[in-house]
Each structure stands twice: as structure tokens, then as C-alpha cells.
C-alpha positions, -999 to +999 in steps of 0.1 A: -425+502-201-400+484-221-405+477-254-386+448-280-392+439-312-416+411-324-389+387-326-386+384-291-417+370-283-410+351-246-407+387-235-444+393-231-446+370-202-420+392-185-442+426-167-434+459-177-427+445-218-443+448-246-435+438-284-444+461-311-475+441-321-486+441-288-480+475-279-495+490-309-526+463-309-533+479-275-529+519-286-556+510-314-576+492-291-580+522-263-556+512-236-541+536-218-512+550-231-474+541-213-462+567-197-427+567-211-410+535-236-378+524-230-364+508-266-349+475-263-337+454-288-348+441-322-360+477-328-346+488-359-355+526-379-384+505-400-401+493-363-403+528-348-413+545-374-447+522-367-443+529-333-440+565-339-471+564-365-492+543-340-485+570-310-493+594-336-531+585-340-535+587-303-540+628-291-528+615-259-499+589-270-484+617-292-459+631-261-448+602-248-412+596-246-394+575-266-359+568-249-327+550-264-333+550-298-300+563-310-287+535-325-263+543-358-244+508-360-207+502-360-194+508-400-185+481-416-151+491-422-146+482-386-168+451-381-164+435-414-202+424-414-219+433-450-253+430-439-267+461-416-290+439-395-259+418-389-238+444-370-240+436-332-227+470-320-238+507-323-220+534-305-179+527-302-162+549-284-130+553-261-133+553-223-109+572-206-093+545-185-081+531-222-112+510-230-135+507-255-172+508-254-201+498-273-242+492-273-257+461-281-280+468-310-296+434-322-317+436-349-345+416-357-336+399-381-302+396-373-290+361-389-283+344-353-321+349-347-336+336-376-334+299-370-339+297-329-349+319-303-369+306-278-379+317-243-369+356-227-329+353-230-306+359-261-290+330-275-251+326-265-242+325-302-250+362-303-226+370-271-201+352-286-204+368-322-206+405-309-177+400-289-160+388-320-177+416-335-160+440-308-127+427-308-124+437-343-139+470-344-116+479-312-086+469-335-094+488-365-103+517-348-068+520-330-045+498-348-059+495-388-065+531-393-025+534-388-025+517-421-052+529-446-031+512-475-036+476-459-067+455-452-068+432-425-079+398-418-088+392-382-082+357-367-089+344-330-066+322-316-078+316-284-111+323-266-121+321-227-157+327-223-177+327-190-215+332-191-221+350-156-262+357-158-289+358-187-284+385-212-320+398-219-332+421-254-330+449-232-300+476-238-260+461-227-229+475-225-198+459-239-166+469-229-133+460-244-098+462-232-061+452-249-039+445-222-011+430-246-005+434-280+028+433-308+023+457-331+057+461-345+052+441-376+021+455-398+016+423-412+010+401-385+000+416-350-010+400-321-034+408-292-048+396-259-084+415-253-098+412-220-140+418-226-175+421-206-215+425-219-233+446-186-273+449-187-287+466-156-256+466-133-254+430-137-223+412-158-244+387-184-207+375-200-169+381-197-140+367-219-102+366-221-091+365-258-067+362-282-060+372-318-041+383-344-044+405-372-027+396-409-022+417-439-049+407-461-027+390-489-003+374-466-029+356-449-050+344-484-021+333-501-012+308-464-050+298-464-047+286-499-013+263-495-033+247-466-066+248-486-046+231-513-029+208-488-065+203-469-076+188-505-052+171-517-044+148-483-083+139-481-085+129-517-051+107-512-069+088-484-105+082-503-080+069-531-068+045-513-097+036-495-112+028-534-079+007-539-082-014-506 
């Protein structure tokens, strides 16, 4: 059986998936033990230890396999998230064809889930941020670690998105690839990522995007002259609104 965290409720309606509740609610209550449980998401350290310490009452739960539960997320040094439960991705590594790889690992109380999640599929929202979330890590794994002195603030420029099936809180794949960059000039490089989220043989999402990553102090002190800029127009115009 598959099993996903609480959060994902709409799941139970799918067969072959339980939540935790339900799946330890059924352990206490005598049912027949699964033969093997497949982790998907929302199923952080905290969640399996009570998996763990429900199967552990049960003489004939205690040998049952618990499968994909390696999950160490992506540091923060390469996804620039500051919460743990935030981080999209667990697993990055290179592919040999030049790619990068990584698993989905949603947490359940990842901030993209807290306010709406409704029915069996994952909101878009999160597709969109782990990609985000990918594009980055892929940079400062190949390209940032060239320059341990600097620290880089990411930007998208441009992003093609194409939602190709449902993406379920079951495990995914996402693959990145960087078929153009400009990397001459440390403090302002440019990339075109090409990107795809896989579940079960099936694409769920693929994109065609664009960004570019600044030296950290070149890019604050442009966001505050246009900050400044930002401010100053729009208080110009309520003025003379007032006047009129």
C-alpha cells in the first residue's frame, strides 16, 4: 500500500492509500497488517517515527517494509529556503547525460499547503515553486560553488510552463537541464534551463526557463534605486491627485 501524510486527505478515496491516521487507526484496531508501505509524500522524520512506533506494537506489523524513506532535503545553501519543511527537493545529483536530478519531498506543512489543498492532486503553486526551487540548486551546485567568496541572488526572467497530467503526493522525479548559459562575467550570468516533474512513467509538468544569477550586492544596490524610484513616482502621483 501507499501511504501520505495527513495533509493529504482526498487520497483516502484513491485504493491502495492510506494517511497516517488511518493507517495507524487500523493497526490499533486489528486489521490486517500491509504487506509492504510505499512512503509518499507529506511524510517527514516526526510522521514515521509514529509509523514506525505503531508497527512496533503489532508482533506481526513489526517486519513490514518500509520503502522510500530516504529523504535528506536539498541544503539550503543551494535552495535558498530557511525553513526545512519548505525545501521541495531531496536527493540532487548529476545524471550522466549532463542533467540534474532530484526527489520531490513535500512536507506537510510545507507553506504552499497550509491555506488550500483540496481533492487527490498537488496544487500547481508547488510545481511551479520546486522547479524554481530546482533551477537554483542546479546553479549553485555547478556554477556558485566556483565562487565561494560571492553570494548569489537568483532571478527568473522568463518561464514556459506546461501542465501535461496530475501530479499526485506519491514520489516524482524532477530533472533539470542548462542548454545555454554565459558565465563569463561572475556577476551577472545568464541561463536557459529546460525542466520536467515524472511520477510513475507519466510527465505531470515540463518548462522552458530563463534566469539569471547576480552577485548579491550588485543586484541590492539596483533593487534599491528602483525601490527608491518605485516610491517616489507613486507618491508624486497621490500628490497630485490631493492637489486636483
Amino acid at each position: 500500500m501507499c501511504l501520505v501524510g495527513d495533509r493529504f486527505s482526498g487520497m483516502r478515496d484513491v485504493p491502495g492509500v492510506r494517511t497516517l491516521g488511518q493507517l495507524v487507526g487500523d493497526l490499533r484496531s486489528g486489521a490486517p497488517a500491509p504487506d509492504a508501505i510505499v512512503v509518499g509524500q507529506g511524510m517527514g522524520d516526526y510522521e514515521l517515527d509514529y509509523l514506525n512506533a505503531a508497527l512496533a506494537r503489532r508482533e506481526d506489523a513489526r517486519d513490514v517494509p518500509v520503502l522510500g524513506v530516504a529523504r535528506t532535503p536539498v541544503a539550503r545553501s543551494l535552495v535558498h529556503k530557511h525553513r526545512e519543511q519548505n525545501v521541495l527537493l531531496s536527493g540532487l545529483r548529476a545524471l550522466p547525460d549532463g542533467r540534474h536530478a532530484a526527489d520531490l519531498a513535500l512536507h506537510g506543512e510545507n507553506e504552499l499547503l497550509l491555506d488550500h489543498q483540496t481533492g487527490q492532486h498537488v496544487q500547481g503553486m508547488v510545481v511551479t515553486e520546486a522547479m524554481r526551487q530546482m533551477f537554483i540548486a542546479v546553479f549553485e551546485a555547478e556554477h556558485g560553488v566556483r565562487f565561494p567568496g560571492r553570494r548569489f541572488y537568483v532571478v527568473w526572467n522568463s518561464m514556459s510552463l506546461t501542465f501535461e497530467s496530475f501530479l499526485f503526493p506519491l514520489p516524482a522525479e524532477i530533472t533539470c537541464a542548462i542548454v545555454e548559459s554565459a558565465v563569463a562575467d561572475p556577476e551577472r550570468m545568464t541561463f536557459r534551463v529546460t525542466m520536467e516533474i515524472t511520477q510513475a512513467g507519466t510527465s505531470a509538468a515540463c518548462a522552458d526557463i530563463r534566469f539569471a544569477a547576480f552577485d548579491d550586492h550588485r543586484i541590492k544596490r539596483s533593487e534599491l534605486r528602483r525601490a527608491t524610484s518605485a516610491v517616489q513616482t507613486l507618491m508624486a502621483d497621490r500628490t497630485a491627485e490631493m492637489a486636483w
